[in-house]
DSSP file (Angstrom, degrees, kcal/mol; ACC not computed):
  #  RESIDUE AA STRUCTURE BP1 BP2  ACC     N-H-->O    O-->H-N    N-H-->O    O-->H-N    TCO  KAPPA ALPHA  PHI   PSI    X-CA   Y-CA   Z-CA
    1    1 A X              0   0    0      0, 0.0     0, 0.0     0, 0.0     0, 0.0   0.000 360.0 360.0 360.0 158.6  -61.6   71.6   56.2
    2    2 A X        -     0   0    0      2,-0.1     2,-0.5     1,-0.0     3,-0.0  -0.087 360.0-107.7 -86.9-163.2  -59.4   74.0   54.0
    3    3 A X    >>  -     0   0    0      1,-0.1     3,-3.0     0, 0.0     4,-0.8  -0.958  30.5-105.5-109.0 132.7  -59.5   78.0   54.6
    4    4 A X  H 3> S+     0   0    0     -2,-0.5     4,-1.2     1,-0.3     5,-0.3   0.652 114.4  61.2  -9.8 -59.0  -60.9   80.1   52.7
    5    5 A X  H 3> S+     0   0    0      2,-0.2     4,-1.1     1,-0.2    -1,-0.3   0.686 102.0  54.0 -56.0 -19.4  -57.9   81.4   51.2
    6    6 A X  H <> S+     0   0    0     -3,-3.0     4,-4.1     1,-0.2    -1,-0.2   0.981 110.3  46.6 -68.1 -49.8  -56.8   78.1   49.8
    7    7 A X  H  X S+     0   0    0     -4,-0.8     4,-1.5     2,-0.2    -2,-0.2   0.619 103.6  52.1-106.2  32.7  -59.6   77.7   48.3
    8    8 A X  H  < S+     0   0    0     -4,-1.2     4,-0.4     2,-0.2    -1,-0.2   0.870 118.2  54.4 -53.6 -58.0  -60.0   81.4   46.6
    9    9 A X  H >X S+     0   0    0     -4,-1.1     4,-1.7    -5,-0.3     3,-1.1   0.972 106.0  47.5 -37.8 -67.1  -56.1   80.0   45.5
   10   10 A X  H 3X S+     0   0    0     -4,-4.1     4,-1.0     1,-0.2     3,-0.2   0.767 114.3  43.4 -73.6 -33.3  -57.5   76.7   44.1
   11   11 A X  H 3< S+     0   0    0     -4,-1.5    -1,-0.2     2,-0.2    -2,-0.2   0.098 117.8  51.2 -63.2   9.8  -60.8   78.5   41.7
   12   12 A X  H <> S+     0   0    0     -3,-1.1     4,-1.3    -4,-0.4    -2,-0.2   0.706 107.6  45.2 -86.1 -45.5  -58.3   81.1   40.7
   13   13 A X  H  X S+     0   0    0     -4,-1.7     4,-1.8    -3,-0.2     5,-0.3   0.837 121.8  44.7 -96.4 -44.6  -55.6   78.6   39.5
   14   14 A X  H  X S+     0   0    0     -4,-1.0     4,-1.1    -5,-0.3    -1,-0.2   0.810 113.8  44.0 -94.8 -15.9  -58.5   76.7   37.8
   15   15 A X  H  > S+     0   0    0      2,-0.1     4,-1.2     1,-0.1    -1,-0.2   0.910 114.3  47.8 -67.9 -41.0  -60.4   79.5   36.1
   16   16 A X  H  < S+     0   0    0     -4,-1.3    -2,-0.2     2,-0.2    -3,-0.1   0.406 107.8  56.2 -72.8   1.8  -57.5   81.0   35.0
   17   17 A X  H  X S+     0   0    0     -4,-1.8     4,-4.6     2,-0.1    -3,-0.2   0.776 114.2  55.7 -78.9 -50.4  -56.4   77.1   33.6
   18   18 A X  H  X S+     0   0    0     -4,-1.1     4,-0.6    -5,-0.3    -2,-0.2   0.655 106.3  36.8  -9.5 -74.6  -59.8   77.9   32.0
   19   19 A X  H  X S+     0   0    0     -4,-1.2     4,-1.1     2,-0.2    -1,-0.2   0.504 114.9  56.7-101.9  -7.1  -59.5   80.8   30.2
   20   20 A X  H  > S+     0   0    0      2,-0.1     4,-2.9     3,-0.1     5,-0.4   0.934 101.9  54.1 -56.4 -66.1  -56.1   80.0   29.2
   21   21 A X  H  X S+     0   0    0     -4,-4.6     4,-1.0     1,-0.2    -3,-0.2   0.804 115.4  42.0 -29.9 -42.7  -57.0   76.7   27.6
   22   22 A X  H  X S+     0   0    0     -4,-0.6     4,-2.9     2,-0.2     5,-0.3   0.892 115.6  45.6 -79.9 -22.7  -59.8   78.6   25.3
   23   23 A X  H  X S+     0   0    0     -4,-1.1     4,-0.7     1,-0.3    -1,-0.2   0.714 120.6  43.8 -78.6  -5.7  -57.7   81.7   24.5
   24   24 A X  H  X S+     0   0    0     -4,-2.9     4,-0.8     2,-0.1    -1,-0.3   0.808 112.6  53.3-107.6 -22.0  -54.8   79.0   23.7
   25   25 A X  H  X S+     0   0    0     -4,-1.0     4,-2.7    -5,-0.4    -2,-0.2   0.861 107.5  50.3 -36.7 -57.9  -57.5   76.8   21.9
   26   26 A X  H  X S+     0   0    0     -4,-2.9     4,-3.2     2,-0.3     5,-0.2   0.960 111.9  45.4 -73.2 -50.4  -58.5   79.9   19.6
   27   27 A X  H  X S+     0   0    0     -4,-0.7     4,-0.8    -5,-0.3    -1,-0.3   0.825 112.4  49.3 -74.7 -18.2  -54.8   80.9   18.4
   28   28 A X  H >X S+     0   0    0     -4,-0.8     3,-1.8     2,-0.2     4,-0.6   0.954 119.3  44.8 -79.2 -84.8  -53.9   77.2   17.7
   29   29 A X  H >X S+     0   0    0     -4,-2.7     4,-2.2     1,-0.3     3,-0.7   0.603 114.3  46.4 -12.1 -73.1  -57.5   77.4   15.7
   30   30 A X  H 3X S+     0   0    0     -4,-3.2     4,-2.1     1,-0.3    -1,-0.3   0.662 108.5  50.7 -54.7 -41.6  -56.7   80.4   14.2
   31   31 A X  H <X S+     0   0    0     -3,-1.8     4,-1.9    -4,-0.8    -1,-0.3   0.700 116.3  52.4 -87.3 -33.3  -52.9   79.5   13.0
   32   32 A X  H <X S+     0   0    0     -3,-0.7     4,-0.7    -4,-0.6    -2,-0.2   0.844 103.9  46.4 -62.5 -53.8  -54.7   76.3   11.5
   33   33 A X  H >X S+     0   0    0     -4,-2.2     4,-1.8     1,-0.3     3,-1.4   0.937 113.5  56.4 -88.6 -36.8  -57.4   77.7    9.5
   34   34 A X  H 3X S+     0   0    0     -4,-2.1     4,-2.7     1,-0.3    -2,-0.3   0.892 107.0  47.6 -51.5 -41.4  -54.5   80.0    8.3
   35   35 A X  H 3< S+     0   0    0     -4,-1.9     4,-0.5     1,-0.3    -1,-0.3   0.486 110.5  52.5 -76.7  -6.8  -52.5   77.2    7.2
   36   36 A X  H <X S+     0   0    0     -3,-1.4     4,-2.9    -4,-0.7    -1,-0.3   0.805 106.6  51.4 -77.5 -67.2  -55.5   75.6    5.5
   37   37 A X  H  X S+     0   0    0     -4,-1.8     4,-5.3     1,-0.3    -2,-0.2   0.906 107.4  54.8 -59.7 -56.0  -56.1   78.7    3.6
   38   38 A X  H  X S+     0   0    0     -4,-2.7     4,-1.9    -5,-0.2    -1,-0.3   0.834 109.9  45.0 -21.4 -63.7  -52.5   78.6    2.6
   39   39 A X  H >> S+     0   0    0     -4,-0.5     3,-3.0    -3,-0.2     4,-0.7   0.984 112.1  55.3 -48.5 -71.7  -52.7   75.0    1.1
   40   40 A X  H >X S+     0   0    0     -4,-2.9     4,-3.5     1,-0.3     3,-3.0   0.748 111.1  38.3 -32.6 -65.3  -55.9   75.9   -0.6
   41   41 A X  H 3X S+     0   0    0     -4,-5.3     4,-1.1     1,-0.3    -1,-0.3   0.811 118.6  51.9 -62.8 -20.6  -54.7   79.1   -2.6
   42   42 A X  H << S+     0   0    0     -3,-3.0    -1,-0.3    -4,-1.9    -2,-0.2   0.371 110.5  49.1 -98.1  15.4  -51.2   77.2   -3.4
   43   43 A X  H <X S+     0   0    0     -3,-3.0     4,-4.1    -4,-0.7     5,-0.2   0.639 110.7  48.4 -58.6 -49.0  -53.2   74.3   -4.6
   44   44 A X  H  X S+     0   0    0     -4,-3.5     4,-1.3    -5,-0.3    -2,-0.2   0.873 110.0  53.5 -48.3 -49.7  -55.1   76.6   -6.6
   45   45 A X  H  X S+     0   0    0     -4,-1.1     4,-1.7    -5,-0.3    -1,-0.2   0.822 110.8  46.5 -60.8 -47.4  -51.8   78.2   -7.8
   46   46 A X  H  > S+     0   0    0      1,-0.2     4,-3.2     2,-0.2    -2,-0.2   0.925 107.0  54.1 -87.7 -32.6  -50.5   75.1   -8.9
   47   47 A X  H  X S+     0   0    0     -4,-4.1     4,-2.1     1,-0.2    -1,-0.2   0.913 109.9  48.3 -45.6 -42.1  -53.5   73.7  -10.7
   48   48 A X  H  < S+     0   0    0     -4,-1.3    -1,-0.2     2,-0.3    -2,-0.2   0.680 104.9  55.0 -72.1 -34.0  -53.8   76.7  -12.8
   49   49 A X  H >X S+     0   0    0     -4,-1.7     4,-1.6     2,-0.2     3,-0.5   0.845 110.6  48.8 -45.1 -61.7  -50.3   76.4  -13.5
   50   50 A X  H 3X S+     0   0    0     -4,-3.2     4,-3.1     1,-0.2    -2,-0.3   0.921 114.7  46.2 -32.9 -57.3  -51.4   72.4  -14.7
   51   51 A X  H 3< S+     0   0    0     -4,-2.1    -1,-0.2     2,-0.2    -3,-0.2   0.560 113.6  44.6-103.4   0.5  -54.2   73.7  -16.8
   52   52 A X  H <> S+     0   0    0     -3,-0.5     4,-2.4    -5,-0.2    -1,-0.2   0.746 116.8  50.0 -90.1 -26.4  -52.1   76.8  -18.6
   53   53 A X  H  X S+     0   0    0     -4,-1.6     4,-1.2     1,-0.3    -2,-0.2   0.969 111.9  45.2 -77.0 -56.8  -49.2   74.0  -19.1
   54   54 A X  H  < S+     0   0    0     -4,-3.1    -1,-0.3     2,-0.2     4,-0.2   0.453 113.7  52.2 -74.9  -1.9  -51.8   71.3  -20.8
   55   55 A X  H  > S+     0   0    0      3,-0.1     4,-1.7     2,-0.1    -2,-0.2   0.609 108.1  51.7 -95.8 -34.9  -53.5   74.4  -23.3
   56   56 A X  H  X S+     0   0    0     -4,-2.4     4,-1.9     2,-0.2    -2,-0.2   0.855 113.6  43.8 -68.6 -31.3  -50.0   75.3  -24.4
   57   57 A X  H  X S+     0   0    0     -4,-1.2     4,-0.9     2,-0.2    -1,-0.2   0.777 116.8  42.2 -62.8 -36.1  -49.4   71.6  -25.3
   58   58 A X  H >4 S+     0   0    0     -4,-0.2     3,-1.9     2,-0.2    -2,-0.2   0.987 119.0  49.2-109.2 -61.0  -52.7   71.2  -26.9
   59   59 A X  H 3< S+     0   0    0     -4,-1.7     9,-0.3     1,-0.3    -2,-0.2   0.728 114.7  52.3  25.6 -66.8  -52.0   75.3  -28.8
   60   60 A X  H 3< S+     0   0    0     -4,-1.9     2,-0.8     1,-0.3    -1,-0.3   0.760 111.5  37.1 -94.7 -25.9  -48.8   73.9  -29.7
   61   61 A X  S << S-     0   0    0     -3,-1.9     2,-0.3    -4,-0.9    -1,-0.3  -0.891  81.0-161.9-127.1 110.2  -49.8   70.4  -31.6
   62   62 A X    >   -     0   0    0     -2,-0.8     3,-1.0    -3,-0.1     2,-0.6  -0.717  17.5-114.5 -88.8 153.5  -52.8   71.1  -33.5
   63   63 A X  T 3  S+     0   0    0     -2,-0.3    -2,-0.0     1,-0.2    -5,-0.0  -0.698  93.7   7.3-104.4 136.2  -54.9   68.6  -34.7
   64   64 A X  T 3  S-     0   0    0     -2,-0.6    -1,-0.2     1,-0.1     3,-0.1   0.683 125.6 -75.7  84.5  28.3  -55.4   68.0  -38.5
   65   65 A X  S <  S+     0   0    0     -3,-1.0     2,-0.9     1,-0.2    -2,-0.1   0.755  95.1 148.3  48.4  33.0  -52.7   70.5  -38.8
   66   66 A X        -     0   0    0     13,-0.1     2,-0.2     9,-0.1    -1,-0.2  -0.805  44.1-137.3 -99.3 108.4  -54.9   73.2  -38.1
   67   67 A X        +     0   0    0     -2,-0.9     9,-0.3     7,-0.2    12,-0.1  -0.547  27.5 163.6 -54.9 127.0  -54.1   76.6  -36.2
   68   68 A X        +     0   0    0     -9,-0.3     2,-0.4    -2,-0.2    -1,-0.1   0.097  53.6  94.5-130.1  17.4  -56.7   77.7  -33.7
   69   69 A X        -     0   0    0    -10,-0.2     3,-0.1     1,-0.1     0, 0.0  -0.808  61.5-162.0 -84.1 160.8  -54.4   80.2  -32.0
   70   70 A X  S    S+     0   0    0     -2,-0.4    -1,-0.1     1,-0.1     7,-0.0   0.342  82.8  59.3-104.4  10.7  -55.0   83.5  -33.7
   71   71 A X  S    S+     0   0    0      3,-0.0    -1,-0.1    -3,-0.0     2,-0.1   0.312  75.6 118.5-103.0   9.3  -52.2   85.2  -32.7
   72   72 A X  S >  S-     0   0    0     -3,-0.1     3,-1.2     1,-0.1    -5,-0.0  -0.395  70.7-134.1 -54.6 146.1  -50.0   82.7  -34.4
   73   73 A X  T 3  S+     0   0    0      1,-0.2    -1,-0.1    -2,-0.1    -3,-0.0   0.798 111.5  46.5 -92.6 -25.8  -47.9   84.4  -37.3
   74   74 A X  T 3  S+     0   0    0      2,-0.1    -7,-0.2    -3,-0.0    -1,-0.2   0.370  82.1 129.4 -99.0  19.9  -49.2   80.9  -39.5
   75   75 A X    <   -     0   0    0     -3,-1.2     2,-0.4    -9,-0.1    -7,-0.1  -0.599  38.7-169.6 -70.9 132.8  -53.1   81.1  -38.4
   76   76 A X     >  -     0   0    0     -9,-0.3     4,-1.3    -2,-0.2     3,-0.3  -0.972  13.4-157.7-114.0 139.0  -55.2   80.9  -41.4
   77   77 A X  H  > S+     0   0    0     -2,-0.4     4,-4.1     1,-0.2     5,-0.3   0.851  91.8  58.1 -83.5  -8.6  -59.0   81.7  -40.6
   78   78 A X  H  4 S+     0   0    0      2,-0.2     4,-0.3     1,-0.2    -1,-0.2   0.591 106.3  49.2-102.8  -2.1  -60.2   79.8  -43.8
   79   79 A X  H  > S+     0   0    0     -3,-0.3     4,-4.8     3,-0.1     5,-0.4   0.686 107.9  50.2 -61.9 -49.2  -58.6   76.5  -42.7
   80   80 A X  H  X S+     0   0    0     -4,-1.3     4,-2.3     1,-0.3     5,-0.4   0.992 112.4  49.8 -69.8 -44.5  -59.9   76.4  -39.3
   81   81 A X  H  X S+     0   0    0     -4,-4.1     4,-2.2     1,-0.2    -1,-0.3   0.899 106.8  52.6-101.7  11.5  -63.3   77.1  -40.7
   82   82 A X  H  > S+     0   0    0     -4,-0.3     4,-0.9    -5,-0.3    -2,-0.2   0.842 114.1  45.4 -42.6 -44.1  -63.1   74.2  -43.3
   83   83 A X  H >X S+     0   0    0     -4,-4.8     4,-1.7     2,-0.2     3,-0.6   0.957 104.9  57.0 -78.7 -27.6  -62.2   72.2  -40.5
   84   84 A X  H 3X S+     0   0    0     -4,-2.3     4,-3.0    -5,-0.4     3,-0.2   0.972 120.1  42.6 -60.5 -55.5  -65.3   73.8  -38.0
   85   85 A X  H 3< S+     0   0    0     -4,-2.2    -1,-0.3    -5,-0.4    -2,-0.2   0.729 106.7  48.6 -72.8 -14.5  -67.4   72.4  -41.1
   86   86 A X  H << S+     0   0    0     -4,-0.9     3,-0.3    -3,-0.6    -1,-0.2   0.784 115.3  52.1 -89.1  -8.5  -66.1   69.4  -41.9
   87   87 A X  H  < S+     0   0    0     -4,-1.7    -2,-0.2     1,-0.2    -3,-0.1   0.996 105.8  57.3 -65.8 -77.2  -66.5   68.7  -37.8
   88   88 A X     <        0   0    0     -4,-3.0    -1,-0.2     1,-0.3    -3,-0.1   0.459 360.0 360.0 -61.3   2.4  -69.9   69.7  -38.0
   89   89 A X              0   0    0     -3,-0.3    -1,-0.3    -4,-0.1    -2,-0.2   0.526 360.0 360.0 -83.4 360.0  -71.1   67.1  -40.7
Protein backbone atom coordinates (compact mmCIF):
# COMPACT_ATOMS: atom_id res chain seq x y z
CA UNK A 1 0.00 0.00 0.00
CA UNK A 2 1.31 3.61 -0.71
CA UNK A 3 2.20 6.15 2.30
CA UNK A 4 0.42 8.67 3.03
CA UNK A 5 2.61 11.17 1.66
CA UNK A 6 2.39 9.82 -1.82
CA UNK A 7 -0.73 9.96 -1.77
CA UNK A 8 -1.30 13.73 -0.24
CA UNK A 9 1.40 14.11 -3.61
CA UNK A 10 -0.99 12.35 -5.96
CA UNK A 11 -4.58 14.58 -4.86
CA UNK A 12 -2.44 17.61 -4.95
CA UNK A 13 -0.95 17.05 -8.40
CA UNK A 14 -4.65 16.21 -9.49
CA UNK A 15 -6.60 18.94 -7.87
CA UNK A 16 -4.26 21.40 -8.85
CA UNK A 17 -4.55 19.53 -12.75
CA UNK A 18 -8.14 20.53 -11.79
CA UNK A 19 -8.16 23.89 -11.11
CA UNK A 20 -5.79 24.62 -13.70
CA UNK A 21 -7.86 23.07 -16.48
CA UNK A 22 -10.97 25.36 -15.44
CA UNK A 23 -9.02 28.62 -14.84
CA UNK A 24 -7.27 27.62 -18.33
CA UNK A 25 -10.77 26.71 -19.73
CA UNK A 26 -12.24 30.23 -18.75
CA UNK A 27 -9.32 32.43 -20.45
CA UNK A 28 -9.39 30.30 -23.67
CA UNK A 29 -13.40 31.10 -23.21
CA UNK A 30 -12.90 34.45 -22.50
CA UNK A 31 -10.23 35.26 -25.55
CA UNK A 32 -13.08 33.51 -27.79
CA UNK A 33 -16.06 35.29 -26.92
CA UNK A 34 -13.70 38.41 -27.43
CA UNK A 35 -12.88 37.37 -30.86
CA UNK A 36 -16.50 36.79 -31.62
CA UNK A 37 -17.40 40.09 -30.50
CA UNK A 38 -14.67 41.42 -32.79
CA UNK A 39 -16.14 39.62 -36.00
CA UNK A 40 -19.54 40.75 -35.04
CA UNK A 41 -18.85 44.67 -34.78
CA UNK A 42 -16.45 44.43 -37.97
CA UNK A 43 -19.23 42.70 -39.77
CA UNK A 44 -21.33 45.29 -38.68
CA UNK A 45 -18.73 47.91 -39.88
CA UNK A 46 -18.59 46.56 -43.12
CA UNK A 47 -22.26 46.17 -43.82
CA UNK A 48 -22.96 49.63 -43.06
CA UNK A 49 -20.27 50.49 -45.13
CA UNK A 50 -22.40 48.15 -48.06
CA UNK A 51 -25.63 49.98 -47.28
CA UNK A 52 -24.04 53.74 -47.32
CA UNK A 53 -22.12 52.58 -50.69
CA UNK A 54 -25.63 51.14 -52.40
CA UNK A 55 -27.72 54.73 -51.16
CA UNK A 56 -24.98 56.84 -52.82
CA UNK A 57 -25.49 54.74 -56.08
CA UNK A 58 -29.19 54.85 -55.87
CA UNK A 59 -28.71 59.27 -54.70
CA UNK A 60 -26.57 59.36 -57.58
CA UNK A 61 -28.84 57.78 -60.56
CA UNK A 62 -32.22 58.99 -59.97
CA UNK A 63 -35.01 57.53 -61.38
CA UNK A 64 -37.24 59.47 -63.99
CA UNK A 65 -34.54 61.96 -63.77
CA UNK A 66 -35.74 63.10 -60.56
CA UNK A 67 -33.69 64.55 -57.53
CA UNK A 68 -34.67 63.32 -54.11
CA UNK A 69 -31.53 64.48 -52.48
CA UNK A 70 -32.23 67.88 -51.06
CA UNK A 71 -29.04 69.08 -50.60
CA UNK A 72 -28.28 68.72 -54.21
CA UNK A 73 -27.42 72.23 -55.83
CA UNK A 74 -30.14 70.82 -58.96
CA UNK A 75 -33.07 69.51 -56.43
CA UNK A 76 -36.23 70.91 -57.52
CA UNK A 77 -39.07 70.30 -54.82
CA UNK A 78 -41.92 70.71 -57.51
CA UNK A 79 -40.51 67.81 -59.68
CA UNK A 80 -40.14 65.37 -57.04
CA UNK A 81 -43.68 66.12 -56.06
CA UNK A 82 -45.10 65.74 -59.60
CA UNK A 83 -43.41 62.53 -59.52
CA UNK A 84 -44.79 61.51 -55.59
CA UNK A 85 -48.25 62.14 -57.55
CA UNK A 86 -47.97 60.71 -60.54
CA UNK A 87 -46.61 57.48 -58.27
CA UNK A 88 -49.51 57.69 -56.25
CA UNK A 89 -52.18 57.29 -59.09
Amino acid sequence: MASTTVNVVRYTALLGGVFYGIAHRRSLQKAHDADVKSHAIHEREHLIAEAKEAWKKKQESPKGGVITNPEDPQFDLEKLIAKWEADSK
